[in-house]
N, C-alpha and C positions, 0 to 999 in steps of 0.2 A: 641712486647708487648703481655701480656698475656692477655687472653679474660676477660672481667670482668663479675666474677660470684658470684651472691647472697645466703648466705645459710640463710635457717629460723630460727633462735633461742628464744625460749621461755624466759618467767622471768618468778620473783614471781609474777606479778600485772599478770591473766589472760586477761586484758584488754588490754595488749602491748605485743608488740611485735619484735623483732631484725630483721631487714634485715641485716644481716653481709658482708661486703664485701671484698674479697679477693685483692684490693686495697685501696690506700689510695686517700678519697672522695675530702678531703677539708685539708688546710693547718694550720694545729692548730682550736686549739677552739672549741665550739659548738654553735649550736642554737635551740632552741624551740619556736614554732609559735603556737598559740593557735586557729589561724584563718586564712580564704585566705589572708585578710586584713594584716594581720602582717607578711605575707610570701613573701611582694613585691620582697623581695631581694635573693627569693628562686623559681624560676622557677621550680624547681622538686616539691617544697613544695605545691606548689599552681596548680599542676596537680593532685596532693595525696587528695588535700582536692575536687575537685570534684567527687569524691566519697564520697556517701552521708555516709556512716558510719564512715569514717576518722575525728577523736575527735581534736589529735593532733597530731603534727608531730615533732622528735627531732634528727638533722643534726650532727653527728659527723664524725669526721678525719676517720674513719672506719663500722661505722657502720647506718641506717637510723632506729629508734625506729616511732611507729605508734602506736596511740593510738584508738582504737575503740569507740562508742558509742555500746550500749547494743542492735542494732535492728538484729545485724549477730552476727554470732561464728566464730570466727578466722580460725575452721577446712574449714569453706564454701568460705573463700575469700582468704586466706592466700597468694597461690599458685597465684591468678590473681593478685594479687601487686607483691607479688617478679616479677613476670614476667614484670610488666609495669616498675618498678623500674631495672633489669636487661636491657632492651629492652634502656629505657630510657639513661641509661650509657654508653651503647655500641654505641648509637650513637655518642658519646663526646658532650653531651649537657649539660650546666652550671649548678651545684647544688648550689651552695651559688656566688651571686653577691660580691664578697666579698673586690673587691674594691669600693663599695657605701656604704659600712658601715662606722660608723661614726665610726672614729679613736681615740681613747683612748691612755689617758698619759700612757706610758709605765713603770713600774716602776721595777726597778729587787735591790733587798736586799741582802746582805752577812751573814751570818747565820755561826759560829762555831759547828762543833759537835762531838760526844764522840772520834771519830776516828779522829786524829790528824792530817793524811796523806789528810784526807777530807774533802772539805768545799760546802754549802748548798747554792745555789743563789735564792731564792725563787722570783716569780712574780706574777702581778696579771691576765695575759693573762695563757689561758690557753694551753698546751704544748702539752699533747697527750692523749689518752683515753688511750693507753694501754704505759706499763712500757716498756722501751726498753732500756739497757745493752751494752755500747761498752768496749772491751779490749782493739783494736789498733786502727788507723786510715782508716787500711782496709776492717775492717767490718763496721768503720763508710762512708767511700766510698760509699758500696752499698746502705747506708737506709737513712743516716741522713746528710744532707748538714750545717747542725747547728751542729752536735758531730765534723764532718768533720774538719770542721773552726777551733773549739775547740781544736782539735790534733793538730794545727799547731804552739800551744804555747811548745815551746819544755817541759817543765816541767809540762807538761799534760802525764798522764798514762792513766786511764778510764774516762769514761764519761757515767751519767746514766739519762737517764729522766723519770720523772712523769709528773702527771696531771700538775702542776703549779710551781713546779721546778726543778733543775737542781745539781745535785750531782756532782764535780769532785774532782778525786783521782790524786794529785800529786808526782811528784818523792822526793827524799830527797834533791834533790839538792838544793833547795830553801827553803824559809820559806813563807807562805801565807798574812803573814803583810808586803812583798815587792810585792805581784801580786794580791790580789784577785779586789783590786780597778779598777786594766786594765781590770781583766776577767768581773769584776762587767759590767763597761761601754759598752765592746764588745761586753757581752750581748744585753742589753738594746740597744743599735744603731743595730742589727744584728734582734731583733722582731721589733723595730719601722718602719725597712723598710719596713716589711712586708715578708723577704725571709722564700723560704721555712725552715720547720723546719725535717718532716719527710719525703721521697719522699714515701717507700715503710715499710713494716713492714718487721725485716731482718727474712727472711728464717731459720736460724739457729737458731732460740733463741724460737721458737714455742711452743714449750715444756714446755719452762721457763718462758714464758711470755706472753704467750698467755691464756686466762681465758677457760678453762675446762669446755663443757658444762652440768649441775647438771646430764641431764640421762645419762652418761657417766660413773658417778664417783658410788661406792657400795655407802650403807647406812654411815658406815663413816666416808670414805672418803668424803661425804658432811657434814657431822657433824663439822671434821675438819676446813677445809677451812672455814665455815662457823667463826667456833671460832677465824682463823687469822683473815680472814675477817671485825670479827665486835670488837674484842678484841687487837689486836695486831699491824694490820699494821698501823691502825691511830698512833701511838705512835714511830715505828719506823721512820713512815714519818717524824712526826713531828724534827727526827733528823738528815733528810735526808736519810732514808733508806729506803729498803721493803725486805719482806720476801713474797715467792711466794712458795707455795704446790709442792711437787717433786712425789711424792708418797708415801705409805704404803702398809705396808707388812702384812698380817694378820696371818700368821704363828709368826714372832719375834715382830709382836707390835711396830716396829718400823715406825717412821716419816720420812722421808727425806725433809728438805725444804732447798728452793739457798736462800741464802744472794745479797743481792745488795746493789749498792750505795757507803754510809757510813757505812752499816754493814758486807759488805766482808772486810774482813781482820781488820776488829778492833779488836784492844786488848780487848775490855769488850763482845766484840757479843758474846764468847761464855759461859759466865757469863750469860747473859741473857736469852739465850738458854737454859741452864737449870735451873737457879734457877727461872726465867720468864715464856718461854715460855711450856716447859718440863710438871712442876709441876701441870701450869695450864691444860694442856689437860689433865695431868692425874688427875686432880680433878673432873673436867669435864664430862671428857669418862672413867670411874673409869671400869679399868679389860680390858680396850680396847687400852692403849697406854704405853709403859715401856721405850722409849726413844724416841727423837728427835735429830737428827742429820744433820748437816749443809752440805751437799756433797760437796761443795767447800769453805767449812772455816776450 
């Protein structure tokens, strides 16, 4: 197993803060405690909040965010949390009690969308903080025991998750008004037991699907992202898809973004690509973008 290692990452609220973890914390979902009191079910949480500047603290599948009070600057402490939280994982010590949580009806939905090959399972449990992409069975192997399962329906091709639901792309072989009610259910009984959903975040797809962090990126290449970000991808989700930043070229002005989900390989994705997404950056970032292109659509 690999060591588990914490990197620091900034936001926009200078008051928070990312511990990133190069594994995966907790099995779906998140939490946020606003106090040691609401942390019972968080033994990491409620070591965080003895430190007196710790505001709040919020648990996800990959990541632990902290929230400061105003009496430190994040430059003076930063480095002694990640280390207590580093320190803390490496011993295999519990972060979220997560069988004392009170269990919730599970509910998982069927959703049609623009791509006919693809249909949309939406739930109310939450899935994964970061987007993750399977083609076969084999790459769902290494990360996902839930895409895993999902391939063993033979008239499964891909499988794509987000925060709160579940993309799959079928073969022609069938038609989805004979299956999606089995996939509906296998869902739903597959979260209610609680099994894992992602074990690890897959090595291969980091690029694609991993979030970029802003000092990384030029001026705007955050501009960009920014505009999928807060203009676009709500909109593809809502049809079961996502569009994720590949790069840009500042010599040809050009965009590269991947299609996932329902938007690889639909017949309208690239209709929307340029009369959608295209038009808007160039309205946007006027002199700064002259196309957008799909590198696997």
């Amino acid at each position: 197993m690999d060591s588990i290692k914490i990197n620091i990452q900034e936001t926009s609220n200078e008051t928070i803060i990312k511990f990133v973890s190069n594994t995966i914390l907790i099995n779906g979902g998140s939490y946020e405690f606003d106090n040691i009191d609401q942390a019972k079910n968080s033994p990491l949480a409620q070591q965080l909040f003895y430190l007196p500047f710790v505001k709040k603290v919020f648990v996800t599948a990959n990541f632990i965010a902290v929230q400061r009070y105003d009496i430190v600057q994040w430059d003076d402490v930063a480095e002694e949390v990640k280390e207590q939280i580093e320190n803390y994982l490496q011993q295999g010590n519990t972060i979220i009690k997560e069988e004392t949580t009170k269990k919730d009806a599970i509910e998982v939905y069927a959703e049609v969308t623009p791509n006919p090959s693809v249909m949309k399972f939406g739930t109310n449990k939450a899935l994964t903080q970061t987007d993750v992409e399977f083609k076969n069975i084999e790459e769902a192997s290494k990360s996902s025991p839930l895409a895993q399962a999902l391939f063993t329906f033979p008239f499964v091709k891909e499988v794509f998750l987000s925060e709160n639901y579940i993309s799959i792309m079928k073969y022609d072989m069938i038609e989805w008004n004979e299956v999606y009610q089995e996939i509906r259910t296998f869902i739903r009984n597959y979260l209610q037991e609680g099994k894992t959903i992602i074990s690890e975040l897959p090595k291969q797809q980091t690029k694609q699907n991993v979030e970029v962090p802003k000092e990384n990126l030029s001026e705007t290449e955050a501009k960009i992202v920014d505009i999928l970000d807060e203009y676009i991808k709500p909109a593809v989700a809502s049809d079961g898809g996502n569009i994720a930043f590949q790069s840009y070229d500042e010599t040809t002005k050009r965009v590269n973004v991947i299609l996932q989900g329902a938007c690889s390989g639909c017949p309208s994705s690239t209709i929307t690509l340029k009369n959608g997404i295209e038009t808007m950056l160039k309205e946007m970032l006027p002199n700064q973008v002259n196309e957008v292109v799909a590198i696997n659509g």
